[in-house]
Backbone as JSON, one array per atom type, in Angstrom:
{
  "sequence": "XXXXXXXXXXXXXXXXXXXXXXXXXXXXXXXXXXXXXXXXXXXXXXXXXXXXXXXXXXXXXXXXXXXXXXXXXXXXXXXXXXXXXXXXXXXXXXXXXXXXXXXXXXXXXXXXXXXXXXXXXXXXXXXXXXXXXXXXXXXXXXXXXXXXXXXXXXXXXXXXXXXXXXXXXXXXXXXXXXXXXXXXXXXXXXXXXXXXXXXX",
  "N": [[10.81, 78.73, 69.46], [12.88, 79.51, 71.19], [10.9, 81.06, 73.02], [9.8, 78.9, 74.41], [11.95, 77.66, 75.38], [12.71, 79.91, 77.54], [10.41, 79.67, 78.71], [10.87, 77.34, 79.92], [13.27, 77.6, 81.46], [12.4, 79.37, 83.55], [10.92, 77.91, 84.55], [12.47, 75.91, 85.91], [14.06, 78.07, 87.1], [12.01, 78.85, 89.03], [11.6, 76.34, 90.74], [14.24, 76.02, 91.67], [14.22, 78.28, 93.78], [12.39, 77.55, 95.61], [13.89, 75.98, 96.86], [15.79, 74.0, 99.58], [19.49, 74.05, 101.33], [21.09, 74.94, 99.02], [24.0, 76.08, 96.86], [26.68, 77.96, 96.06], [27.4, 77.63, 93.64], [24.34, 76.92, 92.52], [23.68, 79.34, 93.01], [24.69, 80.95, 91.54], [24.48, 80.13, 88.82], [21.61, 81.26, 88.47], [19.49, 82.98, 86.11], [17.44, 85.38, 86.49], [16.78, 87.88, 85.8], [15.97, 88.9, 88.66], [17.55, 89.76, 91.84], [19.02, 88.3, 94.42], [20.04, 87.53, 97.42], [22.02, 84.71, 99.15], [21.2, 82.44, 101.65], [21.86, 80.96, 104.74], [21.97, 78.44, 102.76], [19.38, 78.86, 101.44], [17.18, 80.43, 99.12], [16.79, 84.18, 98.81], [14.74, 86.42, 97.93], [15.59, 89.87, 96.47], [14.71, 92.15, 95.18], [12.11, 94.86, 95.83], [13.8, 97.66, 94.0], [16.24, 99.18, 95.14], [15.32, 102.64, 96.98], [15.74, 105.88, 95.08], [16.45, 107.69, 97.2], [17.71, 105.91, 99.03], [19.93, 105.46, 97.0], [21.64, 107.92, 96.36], [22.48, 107.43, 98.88], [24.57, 105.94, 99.08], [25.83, 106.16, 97.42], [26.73, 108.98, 98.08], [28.33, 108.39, 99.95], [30.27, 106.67, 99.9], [31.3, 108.01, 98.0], [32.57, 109.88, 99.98], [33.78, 108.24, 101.49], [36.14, 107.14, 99.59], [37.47, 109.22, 99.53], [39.22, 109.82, 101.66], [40.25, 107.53, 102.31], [41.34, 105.92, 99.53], [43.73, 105.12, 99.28], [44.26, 103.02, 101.41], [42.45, 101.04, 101.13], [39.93, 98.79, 99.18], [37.21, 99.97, 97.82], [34.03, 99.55, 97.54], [30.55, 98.53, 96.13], [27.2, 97.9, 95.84], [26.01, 95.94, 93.25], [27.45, 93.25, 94.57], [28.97, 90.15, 95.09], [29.63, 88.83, 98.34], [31.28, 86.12, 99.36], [30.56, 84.5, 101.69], [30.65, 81.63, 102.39], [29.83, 78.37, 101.22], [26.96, 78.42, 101.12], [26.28, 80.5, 101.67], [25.71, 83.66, 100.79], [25.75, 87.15, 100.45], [25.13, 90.66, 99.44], [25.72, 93.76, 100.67], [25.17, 97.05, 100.83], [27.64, 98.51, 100.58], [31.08, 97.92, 101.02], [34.14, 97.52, 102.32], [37.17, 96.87, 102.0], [40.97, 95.94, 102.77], [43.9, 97.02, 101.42], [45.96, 95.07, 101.91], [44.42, 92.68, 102.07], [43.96, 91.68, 99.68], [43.83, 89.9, 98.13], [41.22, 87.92, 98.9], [39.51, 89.14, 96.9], [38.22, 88.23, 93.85], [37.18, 87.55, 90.39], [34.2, 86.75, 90.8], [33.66, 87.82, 93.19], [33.49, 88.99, 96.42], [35.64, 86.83, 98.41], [34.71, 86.11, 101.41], [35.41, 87.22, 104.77], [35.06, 91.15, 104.55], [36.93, 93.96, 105.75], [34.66, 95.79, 106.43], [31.16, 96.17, 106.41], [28.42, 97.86, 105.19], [24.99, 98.62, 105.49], [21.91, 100.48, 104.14], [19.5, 101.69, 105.04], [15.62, 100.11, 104.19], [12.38, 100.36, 103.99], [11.4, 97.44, 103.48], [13.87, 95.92, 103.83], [14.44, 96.5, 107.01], [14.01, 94.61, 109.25], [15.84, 92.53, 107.59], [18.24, 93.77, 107.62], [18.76, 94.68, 110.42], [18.75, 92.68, 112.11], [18.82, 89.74, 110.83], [21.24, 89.81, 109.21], [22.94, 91.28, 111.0], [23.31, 89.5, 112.29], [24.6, 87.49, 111.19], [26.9, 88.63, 109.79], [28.1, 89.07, 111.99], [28.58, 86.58, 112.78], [30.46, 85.55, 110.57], [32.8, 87.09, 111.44], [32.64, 89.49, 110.46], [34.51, 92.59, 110.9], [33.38, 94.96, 111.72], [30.01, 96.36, 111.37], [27.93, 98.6, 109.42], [24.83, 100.59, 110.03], [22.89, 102.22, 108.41], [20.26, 104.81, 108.57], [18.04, 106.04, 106.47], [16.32, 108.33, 106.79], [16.39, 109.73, 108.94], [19.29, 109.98, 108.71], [20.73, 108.87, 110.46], [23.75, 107.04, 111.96], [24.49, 104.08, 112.73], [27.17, 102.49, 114.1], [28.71, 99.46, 114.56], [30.75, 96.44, 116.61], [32.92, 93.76, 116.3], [32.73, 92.1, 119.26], [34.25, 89.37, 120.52], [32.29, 86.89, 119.7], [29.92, 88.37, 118.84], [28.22, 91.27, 118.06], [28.61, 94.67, 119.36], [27.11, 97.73, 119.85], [28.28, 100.63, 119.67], [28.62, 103.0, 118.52], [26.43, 106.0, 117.85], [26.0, 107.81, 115.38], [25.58, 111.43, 114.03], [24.35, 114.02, 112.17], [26.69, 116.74, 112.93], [29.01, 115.28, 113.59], [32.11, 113.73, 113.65], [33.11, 110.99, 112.27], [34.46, 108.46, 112.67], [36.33, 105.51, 113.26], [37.37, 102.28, 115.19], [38.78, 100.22, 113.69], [39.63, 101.29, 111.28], [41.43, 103.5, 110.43], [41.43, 105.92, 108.57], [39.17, 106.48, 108.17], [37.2, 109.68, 107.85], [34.57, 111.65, 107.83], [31.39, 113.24, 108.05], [27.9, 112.64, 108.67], [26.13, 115.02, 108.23], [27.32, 115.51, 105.66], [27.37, 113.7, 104.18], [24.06, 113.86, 104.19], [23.17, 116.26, 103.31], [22.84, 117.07, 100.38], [21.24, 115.64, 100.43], [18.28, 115.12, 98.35], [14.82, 115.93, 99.57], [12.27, 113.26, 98.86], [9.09, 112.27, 97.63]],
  "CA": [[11.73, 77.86, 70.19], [13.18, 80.39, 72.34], [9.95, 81.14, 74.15], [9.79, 77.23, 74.78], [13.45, 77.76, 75.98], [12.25, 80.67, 78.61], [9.46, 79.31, 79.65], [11.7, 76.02, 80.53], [14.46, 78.0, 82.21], [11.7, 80.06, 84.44], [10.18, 77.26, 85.78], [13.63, 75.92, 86.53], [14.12, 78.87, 88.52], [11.38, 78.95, 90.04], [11.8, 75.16, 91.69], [14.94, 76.06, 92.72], [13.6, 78.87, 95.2], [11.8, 76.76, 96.99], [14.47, 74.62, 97.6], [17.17, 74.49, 100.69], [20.78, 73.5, 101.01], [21.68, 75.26, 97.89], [25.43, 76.59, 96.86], [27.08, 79.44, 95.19], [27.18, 77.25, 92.23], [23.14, 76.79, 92.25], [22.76, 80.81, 93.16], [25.26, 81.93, 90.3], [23.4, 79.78, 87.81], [20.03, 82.0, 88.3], [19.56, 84.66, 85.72], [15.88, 85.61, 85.54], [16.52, 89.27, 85.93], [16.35, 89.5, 89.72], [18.84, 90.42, 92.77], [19.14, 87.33, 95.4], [21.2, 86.49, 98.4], [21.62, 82.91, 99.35], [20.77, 82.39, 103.48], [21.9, 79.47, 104.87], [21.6, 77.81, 101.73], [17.96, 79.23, 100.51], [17.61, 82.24, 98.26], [16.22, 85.31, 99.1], [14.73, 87.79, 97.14], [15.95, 91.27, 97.69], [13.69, 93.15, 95.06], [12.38, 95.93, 94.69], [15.37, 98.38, 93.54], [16.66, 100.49, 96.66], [15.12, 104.03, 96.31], [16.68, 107.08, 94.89], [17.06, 108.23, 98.48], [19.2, 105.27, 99.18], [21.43, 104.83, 96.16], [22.09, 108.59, 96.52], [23.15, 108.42, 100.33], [25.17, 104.76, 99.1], [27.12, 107.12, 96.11], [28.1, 110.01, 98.68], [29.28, 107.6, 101.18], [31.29, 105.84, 98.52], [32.25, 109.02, 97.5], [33.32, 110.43, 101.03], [34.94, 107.21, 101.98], [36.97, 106.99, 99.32], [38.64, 110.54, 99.4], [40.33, 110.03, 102.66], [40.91, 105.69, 102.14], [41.5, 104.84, 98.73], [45.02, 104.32, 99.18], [44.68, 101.97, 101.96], [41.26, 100.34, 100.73], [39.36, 99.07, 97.89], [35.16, 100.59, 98.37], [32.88, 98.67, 96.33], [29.19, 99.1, 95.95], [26.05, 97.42, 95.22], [25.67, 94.85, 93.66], [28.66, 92.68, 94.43], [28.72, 88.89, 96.0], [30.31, 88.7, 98.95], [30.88, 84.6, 99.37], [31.05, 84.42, 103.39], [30.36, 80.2, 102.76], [29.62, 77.97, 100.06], [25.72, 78.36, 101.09], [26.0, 82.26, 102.48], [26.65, 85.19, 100.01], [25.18, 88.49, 100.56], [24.87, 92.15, 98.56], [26.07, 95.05, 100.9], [25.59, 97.9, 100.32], [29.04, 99.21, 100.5], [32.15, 97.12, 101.94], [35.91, 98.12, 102.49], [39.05, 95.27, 101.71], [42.25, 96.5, 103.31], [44.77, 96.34, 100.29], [46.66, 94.08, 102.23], [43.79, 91.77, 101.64], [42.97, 91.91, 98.65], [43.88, 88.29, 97.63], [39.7, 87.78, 99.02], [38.87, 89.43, 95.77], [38.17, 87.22, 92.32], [36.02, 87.84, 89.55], [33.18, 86.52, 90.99], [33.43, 88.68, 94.04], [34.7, 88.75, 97.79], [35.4, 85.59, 99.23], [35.58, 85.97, 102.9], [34.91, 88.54, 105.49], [35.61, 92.16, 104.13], [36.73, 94.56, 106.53], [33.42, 97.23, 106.96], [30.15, 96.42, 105.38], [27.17, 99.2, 105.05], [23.56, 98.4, 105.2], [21.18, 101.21, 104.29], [18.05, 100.49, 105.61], [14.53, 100.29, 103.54], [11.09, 99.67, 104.75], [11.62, 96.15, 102.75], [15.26, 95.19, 104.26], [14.55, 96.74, 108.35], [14.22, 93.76, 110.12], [16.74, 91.91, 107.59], [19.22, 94.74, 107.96], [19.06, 95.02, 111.85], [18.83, 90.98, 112.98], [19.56, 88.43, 110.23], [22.22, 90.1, 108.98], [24.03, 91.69, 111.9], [23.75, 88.12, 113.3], [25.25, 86.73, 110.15], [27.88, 89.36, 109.66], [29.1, 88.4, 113.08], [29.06, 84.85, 112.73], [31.34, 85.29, 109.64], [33.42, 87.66, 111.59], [33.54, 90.78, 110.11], [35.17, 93.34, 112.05], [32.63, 96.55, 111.74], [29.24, 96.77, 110.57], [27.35, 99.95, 110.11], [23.69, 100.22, 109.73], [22.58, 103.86, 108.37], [19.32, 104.94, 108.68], [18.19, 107.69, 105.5], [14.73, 109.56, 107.32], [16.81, 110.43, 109.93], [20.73, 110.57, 108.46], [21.38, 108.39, 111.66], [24.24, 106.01, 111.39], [24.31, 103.21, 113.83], [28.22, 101.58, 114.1], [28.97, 97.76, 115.28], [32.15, 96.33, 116.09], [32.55, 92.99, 116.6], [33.5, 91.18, 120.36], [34.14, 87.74, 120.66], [31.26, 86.1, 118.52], [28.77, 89.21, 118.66], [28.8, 92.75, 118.1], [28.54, 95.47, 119.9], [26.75, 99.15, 118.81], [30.0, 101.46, 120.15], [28.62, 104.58, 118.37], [25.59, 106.64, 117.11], [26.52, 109.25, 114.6], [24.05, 112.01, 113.46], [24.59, 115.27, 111.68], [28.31, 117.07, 112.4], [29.8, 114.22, 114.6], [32.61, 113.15, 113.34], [32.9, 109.51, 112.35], [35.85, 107.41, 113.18], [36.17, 103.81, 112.71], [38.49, 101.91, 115.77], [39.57, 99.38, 112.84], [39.91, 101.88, 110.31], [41.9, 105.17, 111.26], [41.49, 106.94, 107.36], [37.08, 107.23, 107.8], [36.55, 110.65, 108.18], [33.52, 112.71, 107.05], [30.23, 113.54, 109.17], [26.2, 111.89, 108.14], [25.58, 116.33, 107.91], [28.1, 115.96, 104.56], [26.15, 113.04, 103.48], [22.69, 114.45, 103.9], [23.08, 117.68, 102.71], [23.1, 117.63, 99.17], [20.16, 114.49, 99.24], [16.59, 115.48, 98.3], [13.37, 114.94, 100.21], [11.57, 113.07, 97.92], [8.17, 111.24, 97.96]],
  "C": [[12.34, 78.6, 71.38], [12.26, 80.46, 73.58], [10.33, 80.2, 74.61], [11.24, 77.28, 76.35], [13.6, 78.58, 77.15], [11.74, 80.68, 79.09], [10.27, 77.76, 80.71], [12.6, 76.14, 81.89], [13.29, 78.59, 83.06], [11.07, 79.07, 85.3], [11.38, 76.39, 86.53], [14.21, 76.58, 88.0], [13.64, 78.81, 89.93], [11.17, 77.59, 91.2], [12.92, 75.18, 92.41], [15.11, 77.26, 93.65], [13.38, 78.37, 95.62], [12.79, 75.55, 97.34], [16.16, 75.21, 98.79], [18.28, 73.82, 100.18], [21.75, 73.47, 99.65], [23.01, 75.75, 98.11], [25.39, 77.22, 96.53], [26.9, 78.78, 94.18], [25.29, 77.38, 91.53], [22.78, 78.69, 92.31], [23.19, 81.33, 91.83], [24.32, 81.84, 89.08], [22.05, 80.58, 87.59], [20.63, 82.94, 87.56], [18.03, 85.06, 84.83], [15.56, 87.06, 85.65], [16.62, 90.09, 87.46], [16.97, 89.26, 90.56], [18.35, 89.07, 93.87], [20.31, 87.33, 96.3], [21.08, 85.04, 99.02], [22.09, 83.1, 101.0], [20.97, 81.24, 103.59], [21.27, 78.24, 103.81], [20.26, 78.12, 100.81], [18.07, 80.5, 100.13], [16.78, 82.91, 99.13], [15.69, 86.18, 98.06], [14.71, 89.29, 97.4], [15.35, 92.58, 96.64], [12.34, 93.24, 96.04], [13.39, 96.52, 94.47], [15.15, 99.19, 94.68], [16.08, 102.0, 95.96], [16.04, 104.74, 95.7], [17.56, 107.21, 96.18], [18.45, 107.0, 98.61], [20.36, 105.07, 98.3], [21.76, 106.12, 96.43], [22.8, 108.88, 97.49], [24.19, 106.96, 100.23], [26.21, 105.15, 98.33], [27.68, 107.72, 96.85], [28.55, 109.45, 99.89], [30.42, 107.02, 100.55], [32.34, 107.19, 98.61], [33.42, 110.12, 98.74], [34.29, 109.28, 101.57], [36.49, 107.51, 101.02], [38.23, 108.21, 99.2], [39.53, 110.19, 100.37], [41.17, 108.47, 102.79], [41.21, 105.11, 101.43], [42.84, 104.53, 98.88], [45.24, 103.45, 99.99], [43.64, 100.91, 101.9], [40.7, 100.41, 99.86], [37.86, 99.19, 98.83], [35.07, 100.08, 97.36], [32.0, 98.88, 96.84], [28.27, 97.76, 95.43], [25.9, 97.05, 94.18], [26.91, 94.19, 93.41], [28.33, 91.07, 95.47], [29.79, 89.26, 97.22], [29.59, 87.28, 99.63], [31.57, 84.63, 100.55], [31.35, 82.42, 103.4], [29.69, 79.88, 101.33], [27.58, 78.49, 99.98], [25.42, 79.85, 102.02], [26.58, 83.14, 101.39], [25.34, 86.25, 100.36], [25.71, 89.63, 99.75], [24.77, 93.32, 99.91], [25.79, 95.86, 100.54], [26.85, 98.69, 99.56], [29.8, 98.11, 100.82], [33.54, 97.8, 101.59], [36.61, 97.26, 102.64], [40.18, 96.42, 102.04], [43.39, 96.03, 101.98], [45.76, 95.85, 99.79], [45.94, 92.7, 101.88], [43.3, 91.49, 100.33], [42.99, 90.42, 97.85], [42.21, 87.47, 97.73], [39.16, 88.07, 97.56], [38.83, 88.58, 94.63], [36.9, 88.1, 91.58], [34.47, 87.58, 89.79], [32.58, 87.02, 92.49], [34.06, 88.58, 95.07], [34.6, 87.69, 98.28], [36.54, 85.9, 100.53], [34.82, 87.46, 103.04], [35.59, 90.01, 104.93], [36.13, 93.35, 105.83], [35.93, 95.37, 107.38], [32.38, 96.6, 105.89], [29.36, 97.67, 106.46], [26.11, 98.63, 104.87], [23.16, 99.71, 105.15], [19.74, 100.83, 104.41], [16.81, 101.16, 104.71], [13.8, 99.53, 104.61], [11.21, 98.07, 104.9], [12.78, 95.44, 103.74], [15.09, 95.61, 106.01], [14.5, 95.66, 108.71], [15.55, 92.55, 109.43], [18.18, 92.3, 107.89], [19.76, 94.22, 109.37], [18.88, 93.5, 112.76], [19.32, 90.06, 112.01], [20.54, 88.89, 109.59], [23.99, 90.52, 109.53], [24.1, 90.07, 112.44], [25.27, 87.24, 112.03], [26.4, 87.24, 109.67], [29.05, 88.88, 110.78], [29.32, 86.53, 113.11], [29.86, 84.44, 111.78], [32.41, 86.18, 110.34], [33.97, 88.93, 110.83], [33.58, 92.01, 110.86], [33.95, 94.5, 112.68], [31.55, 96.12, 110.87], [28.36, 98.03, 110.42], [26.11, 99.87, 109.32], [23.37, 102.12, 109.66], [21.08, 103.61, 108.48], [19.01, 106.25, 107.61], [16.98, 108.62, 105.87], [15.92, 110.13, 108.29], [18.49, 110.81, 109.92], [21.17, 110.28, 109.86], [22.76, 107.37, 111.11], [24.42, 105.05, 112.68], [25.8, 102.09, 113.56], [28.21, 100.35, 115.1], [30.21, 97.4, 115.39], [32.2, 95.17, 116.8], [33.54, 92.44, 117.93], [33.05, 89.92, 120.45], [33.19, 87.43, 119.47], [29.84, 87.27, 118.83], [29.17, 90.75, 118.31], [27.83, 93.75, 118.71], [27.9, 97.05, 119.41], [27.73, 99.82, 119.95], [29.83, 102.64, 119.52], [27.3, 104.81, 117.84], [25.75, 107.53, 116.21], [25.22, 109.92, 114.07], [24.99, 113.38, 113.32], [25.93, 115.71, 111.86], [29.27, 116.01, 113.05], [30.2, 114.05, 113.73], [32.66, 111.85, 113.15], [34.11, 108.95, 112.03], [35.31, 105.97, 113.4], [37.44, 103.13, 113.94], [39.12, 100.93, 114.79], [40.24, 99.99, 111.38], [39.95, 103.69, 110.17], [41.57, 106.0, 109.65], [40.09, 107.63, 107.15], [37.23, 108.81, 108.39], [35.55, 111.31, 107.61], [32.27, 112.64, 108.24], [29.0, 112.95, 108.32], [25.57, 113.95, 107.71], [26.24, 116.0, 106.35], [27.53, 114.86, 103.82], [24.87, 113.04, 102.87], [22.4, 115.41, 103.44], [23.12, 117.98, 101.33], [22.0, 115.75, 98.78], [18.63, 115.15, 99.13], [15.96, 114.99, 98.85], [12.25, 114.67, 98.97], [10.29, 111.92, 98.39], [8.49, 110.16, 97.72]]
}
């Protein structure tokens, strides 16, 4: 009976991928094991699992952010909703809530623009990273986005004018990294990379 019951629910699923003009209610409902963001109403699928390399350079960013910001920001991590619109949520890498805002937060994740998201970029996510996302980040208005790069321990900052955003910095190895919306970022992409492995 069960099987019956899993084979029922899978093909469930699988009809509502192919379908548009879905909600948060239709995305929450999925649970067939894998990671989705909902795009102007249609899912996405965002397996495979981020490498080593990236969850390791997604931990010591976490972990350098929060030394110098937790008291004026909550850092969250992978995998978290962030509900921009009933038919838009996305999975960040990272993001930063000012903890003046924090009223955005619920159990079911951030609703609304966060202050800073993080993309780390994979083979898989480069072109969603660096165009449908930055477009979609700015069209929800969030202030800063930053797009790292892990072959090269580049980081590529955004900051948003009017209805677009702007790249306003490159960071690489000891450069300091400063944030104009968020005076507490300090640490360098050298204090990041330095303690990740080159791995096949």
């Amino acid at each position: 009976m069960s099987d019956e019951k899993d084979r029922k629910n899978k093909n469930a699923y699988t009809e509502l991928i192919k379908e548009s003009n879905l909600t948060y209610d239709d995305y929450a409902s999925i649970d067939d094991g894998n990671r989705y963001e909902l795009v102007a109403g249609q899912l996405e699928l965002m397996s495979p699992a981020p490498s080593v390399t990236h969850q390791m350079i997604s931990s010591q960013m976490q972990k350098n952010i929060t030394k110098s910001c937790e008291s004026d920001y909550v850092i969250l991590n992978a995998p978290i909703d962030v509900i921009l619109a009933n038919n838009e949520v996305r999975q960040p890498d990272l993001l930063l809530i000012h903890r003046e805002r924090m009223t955005i937060l619920s159990n079911r994740g951030v609703i609304g623009p966060p202050d800073l998201v993080v993309e780390i970029l994979s083979t898989s996510t480069l072109k969603r990273d660096k165009i449908d996302k930055l477009n979609t980040y700015a069209n929800f208005r969030i202030p800063e986005y930053w797009i790292v790069e892990p072959k090269t321990g580049i980081l590529e900052q955004y900051s948003l004018h009017e209805d677009q955003y702007d790249l306003i910095n490159i960071f690489q190895e000891d450069e300091p990294i400063t944030s104009p919306g968020i005076p507490c970022i300090s640490f360098t992409m050298a204090e990041i990379m330095e303690g990740i492995p080159s791995l096949d």
